[in-house]
C-alpha positions as CSV (number, residue, x, y, z in Angstrom):
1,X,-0.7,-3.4,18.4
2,X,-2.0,-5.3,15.8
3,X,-2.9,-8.6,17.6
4,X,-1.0,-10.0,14.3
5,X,1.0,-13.7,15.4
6,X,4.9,-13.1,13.4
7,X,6.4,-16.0,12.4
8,X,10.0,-16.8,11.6
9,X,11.5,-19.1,9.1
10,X,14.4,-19.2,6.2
11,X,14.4,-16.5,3.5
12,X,13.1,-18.8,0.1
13,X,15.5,-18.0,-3.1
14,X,15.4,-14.9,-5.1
15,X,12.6,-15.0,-7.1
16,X,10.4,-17.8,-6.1
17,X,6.6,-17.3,-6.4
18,X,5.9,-18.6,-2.4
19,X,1.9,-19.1,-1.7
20,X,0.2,-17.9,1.3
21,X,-3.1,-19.7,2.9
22,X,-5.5,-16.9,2.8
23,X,-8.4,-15.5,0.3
24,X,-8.7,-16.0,-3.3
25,X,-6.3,-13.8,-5.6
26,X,-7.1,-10.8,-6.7
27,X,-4.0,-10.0,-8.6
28,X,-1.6,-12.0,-10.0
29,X,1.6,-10.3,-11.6
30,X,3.9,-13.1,-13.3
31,X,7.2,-11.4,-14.7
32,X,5.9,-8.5,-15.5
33,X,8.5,-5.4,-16.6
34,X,8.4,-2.1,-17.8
35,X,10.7,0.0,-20.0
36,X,11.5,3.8,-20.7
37,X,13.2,3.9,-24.1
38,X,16.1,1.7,-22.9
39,X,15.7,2.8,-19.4
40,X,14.7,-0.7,-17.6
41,X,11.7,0.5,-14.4
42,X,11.1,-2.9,-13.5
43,X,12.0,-6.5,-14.0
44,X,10.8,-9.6,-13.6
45,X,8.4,-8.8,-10.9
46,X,6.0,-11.6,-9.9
47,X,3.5,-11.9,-6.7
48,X,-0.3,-11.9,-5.4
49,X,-2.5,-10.0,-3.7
50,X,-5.4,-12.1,-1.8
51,X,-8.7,-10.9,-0.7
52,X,-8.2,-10.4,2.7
53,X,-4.5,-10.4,3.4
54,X,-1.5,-7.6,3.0
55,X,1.0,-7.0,0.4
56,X,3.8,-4.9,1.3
57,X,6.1,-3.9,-1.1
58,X,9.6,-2.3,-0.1
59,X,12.6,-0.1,-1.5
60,X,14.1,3.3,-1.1
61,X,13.7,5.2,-3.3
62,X,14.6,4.4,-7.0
63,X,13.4,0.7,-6.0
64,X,10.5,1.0,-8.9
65,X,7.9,1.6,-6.2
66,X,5.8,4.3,-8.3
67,X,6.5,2.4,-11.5
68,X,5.0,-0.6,-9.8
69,X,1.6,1.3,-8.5
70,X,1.5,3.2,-12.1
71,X,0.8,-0.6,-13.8
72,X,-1.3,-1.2,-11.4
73,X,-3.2,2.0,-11.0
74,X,-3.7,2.0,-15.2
75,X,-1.3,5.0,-15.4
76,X,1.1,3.0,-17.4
77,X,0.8,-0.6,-19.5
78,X,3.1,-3.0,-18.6
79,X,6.0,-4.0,-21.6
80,X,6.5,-7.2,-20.1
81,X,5.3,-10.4,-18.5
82,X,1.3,-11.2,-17.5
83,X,-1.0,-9.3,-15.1
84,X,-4.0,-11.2,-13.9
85,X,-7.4,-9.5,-12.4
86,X,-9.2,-12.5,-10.8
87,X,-7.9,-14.9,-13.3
88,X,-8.8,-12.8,-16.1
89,X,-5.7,-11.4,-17.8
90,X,-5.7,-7.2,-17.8
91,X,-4.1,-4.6,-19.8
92,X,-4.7,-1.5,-18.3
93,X,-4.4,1.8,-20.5
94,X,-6.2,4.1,-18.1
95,X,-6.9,4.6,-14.7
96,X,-10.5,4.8,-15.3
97,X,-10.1,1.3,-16.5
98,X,-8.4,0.1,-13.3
99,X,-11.0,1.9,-11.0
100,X,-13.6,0.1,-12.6
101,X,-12.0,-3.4,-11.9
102,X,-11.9,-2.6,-8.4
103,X,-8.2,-1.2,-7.8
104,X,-8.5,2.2,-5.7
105,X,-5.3,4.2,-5.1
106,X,-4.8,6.4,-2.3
107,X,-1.7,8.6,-3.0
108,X,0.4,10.3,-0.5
109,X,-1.2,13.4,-1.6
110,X,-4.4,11.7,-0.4
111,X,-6.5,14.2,-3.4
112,X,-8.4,15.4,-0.2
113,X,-9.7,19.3,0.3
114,X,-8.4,20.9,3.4
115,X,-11.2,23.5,3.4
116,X,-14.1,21.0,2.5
117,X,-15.8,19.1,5.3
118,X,-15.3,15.7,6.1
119,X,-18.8,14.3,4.4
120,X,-17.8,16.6,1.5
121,X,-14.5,14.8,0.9
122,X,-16.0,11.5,1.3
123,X,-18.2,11.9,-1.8
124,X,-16.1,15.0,-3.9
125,X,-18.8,15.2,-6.3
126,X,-20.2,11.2,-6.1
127,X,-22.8,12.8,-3.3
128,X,-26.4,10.8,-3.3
129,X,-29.2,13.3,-4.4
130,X,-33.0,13.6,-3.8
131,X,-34.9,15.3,-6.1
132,X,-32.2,16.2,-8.3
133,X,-30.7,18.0,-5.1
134,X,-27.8,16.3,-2.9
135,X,-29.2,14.6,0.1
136,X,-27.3,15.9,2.7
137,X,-28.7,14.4,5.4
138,X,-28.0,10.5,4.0
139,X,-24.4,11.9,2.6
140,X,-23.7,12.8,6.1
141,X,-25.2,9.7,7.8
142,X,-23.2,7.8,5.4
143,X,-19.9,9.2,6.1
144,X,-20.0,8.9,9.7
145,X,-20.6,5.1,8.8
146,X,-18.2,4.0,6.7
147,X,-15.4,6.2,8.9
148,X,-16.9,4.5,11.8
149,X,-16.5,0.7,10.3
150,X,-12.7,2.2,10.1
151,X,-12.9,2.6,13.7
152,X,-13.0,6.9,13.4
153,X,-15.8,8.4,15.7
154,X,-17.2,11.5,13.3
155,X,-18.5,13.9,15.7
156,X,-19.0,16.9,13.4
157,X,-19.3,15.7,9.7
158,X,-19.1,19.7,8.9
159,X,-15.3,19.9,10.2
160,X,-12.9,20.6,7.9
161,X,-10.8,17.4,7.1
162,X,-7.6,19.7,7.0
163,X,-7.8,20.1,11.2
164,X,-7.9,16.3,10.8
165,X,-4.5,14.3,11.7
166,X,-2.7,13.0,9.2
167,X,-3.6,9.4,10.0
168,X,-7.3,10.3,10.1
169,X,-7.1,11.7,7.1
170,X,-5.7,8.4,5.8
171,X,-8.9,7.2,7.2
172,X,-11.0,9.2,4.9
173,X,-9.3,8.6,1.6
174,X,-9.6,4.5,2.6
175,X,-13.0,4.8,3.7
176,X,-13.7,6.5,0.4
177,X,-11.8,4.2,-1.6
178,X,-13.5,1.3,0.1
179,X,-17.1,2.4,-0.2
180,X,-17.0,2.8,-3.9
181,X,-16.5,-0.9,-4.3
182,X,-12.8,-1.0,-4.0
183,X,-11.4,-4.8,-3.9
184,X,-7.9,-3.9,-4.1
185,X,-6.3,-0.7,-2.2
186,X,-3.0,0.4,-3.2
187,X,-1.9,2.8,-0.5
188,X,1.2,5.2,-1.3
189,X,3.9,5.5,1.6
190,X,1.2,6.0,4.1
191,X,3.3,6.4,6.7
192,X,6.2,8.5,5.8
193,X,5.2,11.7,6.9
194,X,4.5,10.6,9.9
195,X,5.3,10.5,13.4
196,X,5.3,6.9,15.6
197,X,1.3,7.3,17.2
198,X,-0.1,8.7,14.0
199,X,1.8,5.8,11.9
200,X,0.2,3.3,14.5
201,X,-2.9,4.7,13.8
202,X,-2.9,3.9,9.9
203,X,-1.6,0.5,10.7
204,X,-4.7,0.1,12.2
205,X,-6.8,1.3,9.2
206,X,-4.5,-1.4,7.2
207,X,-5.7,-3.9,9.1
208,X,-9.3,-2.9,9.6
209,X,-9.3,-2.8,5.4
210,X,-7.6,-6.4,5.5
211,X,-10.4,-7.2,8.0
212,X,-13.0,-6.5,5.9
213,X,-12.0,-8.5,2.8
214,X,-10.0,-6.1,0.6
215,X,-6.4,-7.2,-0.7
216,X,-3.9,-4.6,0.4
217,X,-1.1,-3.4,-1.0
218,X,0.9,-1.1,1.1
219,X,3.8,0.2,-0.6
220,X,6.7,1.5,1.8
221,X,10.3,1.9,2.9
222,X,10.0,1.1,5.9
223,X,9.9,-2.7,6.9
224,X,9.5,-1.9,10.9
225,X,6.2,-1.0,9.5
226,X,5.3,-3.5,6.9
227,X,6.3,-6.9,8.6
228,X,3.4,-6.7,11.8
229,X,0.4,-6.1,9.2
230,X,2.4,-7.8,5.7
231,X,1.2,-11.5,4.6
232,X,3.4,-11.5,1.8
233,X,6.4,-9.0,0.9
234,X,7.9,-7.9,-2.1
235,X,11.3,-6.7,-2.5
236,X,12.8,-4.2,-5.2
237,X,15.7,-2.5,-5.3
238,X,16.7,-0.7,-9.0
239,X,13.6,-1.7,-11.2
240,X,14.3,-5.5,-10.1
241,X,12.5,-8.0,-7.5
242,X,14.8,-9.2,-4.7
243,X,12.4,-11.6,-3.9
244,X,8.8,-12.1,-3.2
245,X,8.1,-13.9,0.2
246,X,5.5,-15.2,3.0
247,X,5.5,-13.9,6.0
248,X,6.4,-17.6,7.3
249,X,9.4,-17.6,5.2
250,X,11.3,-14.5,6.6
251,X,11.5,-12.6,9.2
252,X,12.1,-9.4,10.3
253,X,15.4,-8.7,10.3
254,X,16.2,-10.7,7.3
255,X,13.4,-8.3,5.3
256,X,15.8,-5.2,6.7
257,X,18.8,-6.5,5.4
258,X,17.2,-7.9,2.1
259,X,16.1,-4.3,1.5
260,X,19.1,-2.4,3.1
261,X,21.4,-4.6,1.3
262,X,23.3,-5.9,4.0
263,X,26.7,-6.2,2.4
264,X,26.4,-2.6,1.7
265,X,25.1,-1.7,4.8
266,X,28.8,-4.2,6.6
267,X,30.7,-2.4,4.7
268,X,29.5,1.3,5.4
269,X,29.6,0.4,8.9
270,X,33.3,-0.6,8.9
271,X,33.8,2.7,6.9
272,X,31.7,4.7,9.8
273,X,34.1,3.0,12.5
274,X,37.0,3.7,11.1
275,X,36.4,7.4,10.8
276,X,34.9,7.5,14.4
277,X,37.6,5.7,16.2
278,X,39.9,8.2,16.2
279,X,38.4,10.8,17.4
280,X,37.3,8.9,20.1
281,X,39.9,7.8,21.4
């Protein structure tokens, strides 16, 4: 689907910072951690996001996922460790302050208006104006432009976005995100609510971001969906990295088992077995 080439190789040791040929970094995160009172959210997390290339990050839930988009987004300050912008080293204590570097997050939520058209959520209150009045006419134009660079053919700029599908509404909030000067875009479980096509369909806007120079980070659970459009991918499971990998440097299944934890997953199997055989036989 993605016209991506996967490449298999030998899962690296925990922990190791592994490089990937691709853009210049945009963010580097070197140990960072974060605490709650003496509630540990993350540990010892370290990886890069490149212009031009995905980061996936997995785990169920609990992992630290929202911890880890919260230090980036500028919700919450990191305790630990050393988070680079472009080389330049960052302390976040606001998300205005994260915007303004260039790091746009796209929630699950998507903070779109179901009623509003589709050129009205584009801009939600950013619209151009002439004469002190919004230029509709270039608002408009504009919309159906960047959706179109996301590969969405805008017919009717008036629709509502709520009769959209739920991967075009993805499209929106990306297109949004990626207009206002976004060089990094953090996108929240994308997928989960949705089916197979419409998942497929936001894998596409992944890589159509990717495409056009950005440095992704697409946070999920699920790594059928990560590993075709991932460059590099970040484990966590409890607060703490299982390991921060190329693409060239694991594969597939050993990213599933990494995240499911395949002990665990053995000996639940063995459990499932033993409770099934009986009754089958």
């Amino acid at each position: 689907m993605t016209g991506i080439a996967i490449e298999e190789g030998l899962v690296q040791p925990v922990g190791r910072d592994v490089g990937v040929d691709g853009g210049h970094a945009l963010i580097e995160l070197q140990r960072v951690s974060k605490f709650f009172g003496n509630v540990l959210a993350l540990q010892n997390v370290t990886t890069s996001v490149r212009a031009g290339e995905v980061t996936c990050v997995l785990g169920d839930n609990g992992a630290g996922k929202s911890t880890f988009i919260k230090i980036l987004a500028g919700v919450h300050g990191h305790d630990q460790g050393t988070f680079l912008m472009e080389g330049r080293e960052v302390h976040f204590h606001s998300p205005r302050e994260a915007k303004a570097a260039g790091i746009a997050t796209v929630y699950q939520d998507l903070a779109l208006a179901p009623l509003m058209s589709i050129w009205r959520n584009f801009w939600l209150g950013s619209e151009p104006t002439r004469f002190g009045m919004i230029d509709m006419r270039r608002a408009k134009r504009i919309a159906v432009e960047e959706m179109a660079k996301m590969g969405i053919d805008v017919r009717d700029p008036e629709q509502p976005v709520g009769t959209l599908s739920g991967g075009e509404r993805q499209c929106v909030a990306i297109a949004r995100a990626v207009y206002f000067g976004a060089k990094v875009l953090i996108l929240d479980e994308p997928t989960a609510a949705l089916g197979v096509k419409q998942s497929g369909v936001v894998l596409r806007y992944i890589v159509a971001a990717r495409d056009r120079g950005l440095g992704v980070i697409f946070i999920t659970h699920n790594p059928h969906h990560a590993y075709p459009v991932g460059d590099r991918f970040v484990i966590l499971k409890r607060g703490q990295s299982l390991g921060n990998f190329a693409k060239s440097e694991i594969t597939r299944d050993e990213l599933t088992a990494l995240m499911a934890g395949g002990a665990e997953l053995e000996e639940l199997s063995h459990e499932i077995e033993s409770v099934v055989a009986p009754d089958a036989l």
